[in-house]
C-alpha atoms as an extended CHARMM CRD file, in Angstrom:
* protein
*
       115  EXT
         1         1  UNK       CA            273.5640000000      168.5120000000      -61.5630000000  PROA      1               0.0000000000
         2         2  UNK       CA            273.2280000000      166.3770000000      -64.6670000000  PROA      2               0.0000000000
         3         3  UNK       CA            276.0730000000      167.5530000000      -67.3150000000  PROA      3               0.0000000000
         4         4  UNK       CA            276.1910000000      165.9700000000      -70.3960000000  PROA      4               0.0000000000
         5         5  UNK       CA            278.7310000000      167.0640000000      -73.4040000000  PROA      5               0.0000000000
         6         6  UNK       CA            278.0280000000      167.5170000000      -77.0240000000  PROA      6               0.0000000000
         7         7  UNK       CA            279.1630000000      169.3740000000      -79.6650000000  PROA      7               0.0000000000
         8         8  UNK       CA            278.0770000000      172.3120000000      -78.7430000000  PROA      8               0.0000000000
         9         9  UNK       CA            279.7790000000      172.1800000000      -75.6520000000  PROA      9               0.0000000000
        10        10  UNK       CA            278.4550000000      171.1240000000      -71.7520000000  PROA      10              0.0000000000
        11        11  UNK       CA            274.4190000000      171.3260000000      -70.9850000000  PROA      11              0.0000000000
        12        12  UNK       CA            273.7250000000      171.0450000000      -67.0590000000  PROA      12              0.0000000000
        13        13  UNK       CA            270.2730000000      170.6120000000      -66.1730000000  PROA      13              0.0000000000
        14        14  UNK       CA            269.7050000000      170.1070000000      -62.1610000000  PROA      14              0.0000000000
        15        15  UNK       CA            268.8920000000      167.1110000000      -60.7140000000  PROA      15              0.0000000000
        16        16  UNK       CA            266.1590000000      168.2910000000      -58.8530000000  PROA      16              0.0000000000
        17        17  UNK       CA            264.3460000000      169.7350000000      -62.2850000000  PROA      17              0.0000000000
        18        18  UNK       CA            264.6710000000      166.6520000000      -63.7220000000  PROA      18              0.0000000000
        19        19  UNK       CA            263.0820000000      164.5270000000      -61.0380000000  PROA      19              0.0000000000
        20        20  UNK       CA            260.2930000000      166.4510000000      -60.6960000000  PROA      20              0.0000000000
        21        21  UNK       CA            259.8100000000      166.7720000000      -64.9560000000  PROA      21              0.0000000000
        22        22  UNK       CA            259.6730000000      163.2290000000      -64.3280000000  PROA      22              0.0000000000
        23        23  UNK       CA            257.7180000000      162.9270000000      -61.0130000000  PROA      23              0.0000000000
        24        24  UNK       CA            254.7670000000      164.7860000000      -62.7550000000  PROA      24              0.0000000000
        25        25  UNK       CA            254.9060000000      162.5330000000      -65.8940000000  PROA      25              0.0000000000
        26        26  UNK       CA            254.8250000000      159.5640000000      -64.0040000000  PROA      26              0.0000000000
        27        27  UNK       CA            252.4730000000      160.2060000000      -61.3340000000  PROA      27              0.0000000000
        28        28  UNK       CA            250.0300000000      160.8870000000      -64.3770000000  PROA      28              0.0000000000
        29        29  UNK       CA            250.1650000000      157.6680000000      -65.8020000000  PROA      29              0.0000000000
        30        30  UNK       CA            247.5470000000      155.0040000000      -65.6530000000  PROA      30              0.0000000000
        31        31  UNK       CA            247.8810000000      152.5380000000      -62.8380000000  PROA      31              0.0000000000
        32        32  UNK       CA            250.5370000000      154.3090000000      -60.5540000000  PROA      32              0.0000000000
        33        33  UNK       CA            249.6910000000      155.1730000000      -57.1510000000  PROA      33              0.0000000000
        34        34  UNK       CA            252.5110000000      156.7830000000      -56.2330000000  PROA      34              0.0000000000
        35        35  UNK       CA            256.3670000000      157.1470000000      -56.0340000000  PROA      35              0.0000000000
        36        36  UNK       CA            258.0820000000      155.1230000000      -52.6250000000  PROA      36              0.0000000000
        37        37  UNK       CA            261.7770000000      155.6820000000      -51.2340000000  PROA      37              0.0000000000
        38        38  UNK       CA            264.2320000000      155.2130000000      -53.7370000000  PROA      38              0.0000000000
        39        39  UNK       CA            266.8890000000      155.2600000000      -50.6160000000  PROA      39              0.0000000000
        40        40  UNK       CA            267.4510000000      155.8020000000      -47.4870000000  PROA      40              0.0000000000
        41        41  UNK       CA            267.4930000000      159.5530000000      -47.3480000000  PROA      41              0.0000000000
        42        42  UNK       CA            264.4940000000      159.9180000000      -49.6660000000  PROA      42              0.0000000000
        43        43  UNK       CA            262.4010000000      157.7460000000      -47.0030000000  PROA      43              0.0000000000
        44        44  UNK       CA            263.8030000000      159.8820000000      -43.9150000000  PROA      44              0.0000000000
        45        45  UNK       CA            262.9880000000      162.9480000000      -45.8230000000  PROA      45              0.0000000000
        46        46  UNK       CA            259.4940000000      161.5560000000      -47.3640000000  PROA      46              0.0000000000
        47        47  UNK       CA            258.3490000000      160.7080000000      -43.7060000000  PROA      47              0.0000000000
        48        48  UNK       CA            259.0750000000      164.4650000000      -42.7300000000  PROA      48              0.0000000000
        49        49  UNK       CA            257.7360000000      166.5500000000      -45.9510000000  PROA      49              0.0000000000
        50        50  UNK       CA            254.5920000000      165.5140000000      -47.7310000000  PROA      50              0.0000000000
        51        51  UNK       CA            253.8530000000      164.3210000000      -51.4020000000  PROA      51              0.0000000000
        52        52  UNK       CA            256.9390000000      165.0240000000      -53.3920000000  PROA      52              0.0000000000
        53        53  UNK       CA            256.8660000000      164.9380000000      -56.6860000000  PROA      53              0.0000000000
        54        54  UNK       CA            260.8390000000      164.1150000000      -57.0840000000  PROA      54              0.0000000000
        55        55  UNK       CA            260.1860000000      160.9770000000      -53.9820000000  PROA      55              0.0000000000
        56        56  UNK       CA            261.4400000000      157.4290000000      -55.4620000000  PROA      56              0.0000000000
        57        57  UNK       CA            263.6310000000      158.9620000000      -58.3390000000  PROA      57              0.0000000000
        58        58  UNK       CA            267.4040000000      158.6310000000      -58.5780000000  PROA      58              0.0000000000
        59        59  UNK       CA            269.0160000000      160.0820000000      -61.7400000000  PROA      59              0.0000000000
        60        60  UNK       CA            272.6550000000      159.7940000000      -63.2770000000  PROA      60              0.0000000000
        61        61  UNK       CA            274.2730000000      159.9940000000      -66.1320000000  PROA      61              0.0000000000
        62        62  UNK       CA            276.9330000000      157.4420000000      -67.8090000000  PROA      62              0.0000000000
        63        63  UNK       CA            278.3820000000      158.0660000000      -71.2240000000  PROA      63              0.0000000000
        64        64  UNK       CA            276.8110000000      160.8980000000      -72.2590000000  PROA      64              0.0000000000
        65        65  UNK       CA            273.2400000000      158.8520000000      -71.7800000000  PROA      65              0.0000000000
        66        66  UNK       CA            270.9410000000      158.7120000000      -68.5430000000  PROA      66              0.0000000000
        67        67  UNK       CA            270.2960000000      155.8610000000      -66.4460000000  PROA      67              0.0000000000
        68        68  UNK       CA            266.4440000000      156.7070000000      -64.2740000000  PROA      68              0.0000000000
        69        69  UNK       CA            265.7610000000      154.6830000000      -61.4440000000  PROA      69              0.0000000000
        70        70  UNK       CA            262.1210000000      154.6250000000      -60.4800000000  PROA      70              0.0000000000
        71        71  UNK       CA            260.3440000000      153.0900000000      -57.0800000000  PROA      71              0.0000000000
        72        72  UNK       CA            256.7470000000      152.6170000000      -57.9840000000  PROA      72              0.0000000000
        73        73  UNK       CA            253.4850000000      151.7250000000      -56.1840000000  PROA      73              0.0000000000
        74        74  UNK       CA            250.9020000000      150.4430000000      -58.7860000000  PROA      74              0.0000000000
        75        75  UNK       CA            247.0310000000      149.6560000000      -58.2140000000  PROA      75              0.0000000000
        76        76  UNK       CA            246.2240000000      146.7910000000      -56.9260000000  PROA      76              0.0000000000
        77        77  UNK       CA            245.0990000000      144.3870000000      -59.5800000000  PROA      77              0.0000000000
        78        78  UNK       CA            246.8680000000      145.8040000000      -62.8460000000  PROA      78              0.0000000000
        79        79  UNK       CA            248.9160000000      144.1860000000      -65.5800000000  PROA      79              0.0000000000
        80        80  UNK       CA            252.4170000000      145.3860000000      -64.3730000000  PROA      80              0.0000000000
        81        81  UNK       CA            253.8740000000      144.3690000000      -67.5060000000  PROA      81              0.0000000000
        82        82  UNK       CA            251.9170000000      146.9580000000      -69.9710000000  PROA      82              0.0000000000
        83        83  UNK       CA            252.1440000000      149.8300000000      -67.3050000000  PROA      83              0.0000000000
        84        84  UNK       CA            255.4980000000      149.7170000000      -66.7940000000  PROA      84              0.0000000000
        85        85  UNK       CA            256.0570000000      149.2060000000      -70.0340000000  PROA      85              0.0000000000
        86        86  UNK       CA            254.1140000000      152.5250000000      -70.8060000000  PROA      86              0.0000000000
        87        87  UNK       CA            255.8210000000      154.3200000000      -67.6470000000  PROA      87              0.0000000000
        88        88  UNK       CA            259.5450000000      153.9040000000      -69.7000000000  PROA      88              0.0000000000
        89        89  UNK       CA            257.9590000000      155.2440000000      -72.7340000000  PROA      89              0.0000000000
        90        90  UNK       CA            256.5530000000      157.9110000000      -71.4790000000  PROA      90              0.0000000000
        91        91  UNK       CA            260.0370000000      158.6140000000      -69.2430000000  PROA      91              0.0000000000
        92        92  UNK       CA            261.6730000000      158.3940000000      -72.7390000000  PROA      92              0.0000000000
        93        93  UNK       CA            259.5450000000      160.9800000000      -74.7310000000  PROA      93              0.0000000000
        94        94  UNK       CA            259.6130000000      163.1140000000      -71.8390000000  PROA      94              0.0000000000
        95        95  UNK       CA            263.2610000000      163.7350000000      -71.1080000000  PROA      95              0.0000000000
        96        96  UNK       CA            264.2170000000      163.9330000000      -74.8610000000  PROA      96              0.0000000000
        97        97  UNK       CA            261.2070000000      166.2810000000      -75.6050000000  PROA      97              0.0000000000
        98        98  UNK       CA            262.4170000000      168.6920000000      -72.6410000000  PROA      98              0.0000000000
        99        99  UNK       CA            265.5920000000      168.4930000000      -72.3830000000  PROA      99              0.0000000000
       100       100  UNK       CA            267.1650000000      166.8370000000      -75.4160000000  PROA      100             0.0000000000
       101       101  UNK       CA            269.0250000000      164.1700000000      -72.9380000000  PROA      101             0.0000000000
       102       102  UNK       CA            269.0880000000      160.5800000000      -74.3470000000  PROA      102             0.0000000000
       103       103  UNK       CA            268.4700000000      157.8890000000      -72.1310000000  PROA      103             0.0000000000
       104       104  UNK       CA            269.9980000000      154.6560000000      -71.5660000000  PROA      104             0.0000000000
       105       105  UNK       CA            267.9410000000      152.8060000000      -69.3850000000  PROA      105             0.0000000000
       106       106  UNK       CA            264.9910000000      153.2890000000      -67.0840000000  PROA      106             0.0000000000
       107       107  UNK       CA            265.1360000000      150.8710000000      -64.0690000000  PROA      107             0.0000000000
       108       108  UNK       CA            261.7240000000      150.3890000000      -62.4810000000  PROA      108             0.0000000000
       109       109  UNK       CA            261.0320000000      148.6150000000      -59.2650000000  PROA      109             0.0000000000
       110       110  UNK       CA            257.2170000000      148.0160000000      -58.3330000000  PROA      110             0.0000000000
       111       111  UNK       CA            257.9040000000      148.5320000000      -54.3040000000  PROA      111             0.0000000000
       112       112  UNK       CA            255.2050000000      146.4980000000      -51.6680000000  PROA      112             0.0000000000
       113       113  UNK       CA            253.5170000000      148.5480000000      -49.4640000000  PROA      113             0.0000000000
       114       114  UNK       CA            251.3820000000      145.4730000000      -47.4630000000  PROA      114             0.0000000000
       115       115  UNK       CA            254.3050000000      145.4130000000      -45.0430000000  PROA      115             0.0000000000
């Protein structure tokens, strides 16, 4: 559970909500293939379940802000720069539009899969 305070008092929103808000916005974006393991337990768990939507996202919050980890897989051949660039805007206008959160940084690693 994400809780962040304000002056109205403590909002929670579940981690699990959140992922998948953001597992739908991202999967939707031009160039991205799909999400990959963000840990350990998300690759255990994504080689047992199918397509997740939450898969490769790790949320928490610091100061009242959230940090978003993303693991990526991008088409081959694509300027990783401008998608990525595109993928954190569209991870910031969707968490403040739905929940009102306030991010503070959104980490994205473009993960291999030619191993």
């Amino acid at each position: 559970m994400i809780k962040i305070q304000n002056q109205y008092g403590v909002i929670g929103i579940s981690d699990l909500y959140l992922s998948r808000l953001l597992g739908n916005a991202v999967t939707n974006c031009f160039g991205v293939v799909g999400m990959a393991a963000g840990n350990t337990e998300q690759g255990i768990r994504g080689a047992l379940k199918s397509k997740r939507l939450n898969h490769g996202i790790l949320i928490r919050s610091a100061e009242g802000k959230l940090i978003v980890e993303l693991h990526l897989i991008l088409t081959y051949g694509v300027n990783m720069k401008a998608i990525v660039s595109s993928i954190i805007n569209k991870v910031n206008y969707t968490v403040e539009n739905a929940t009102g959160f306030s991010i503070n940084k959104v980490i994205v690693y473009v993960d291999d899969i030619s191993d």
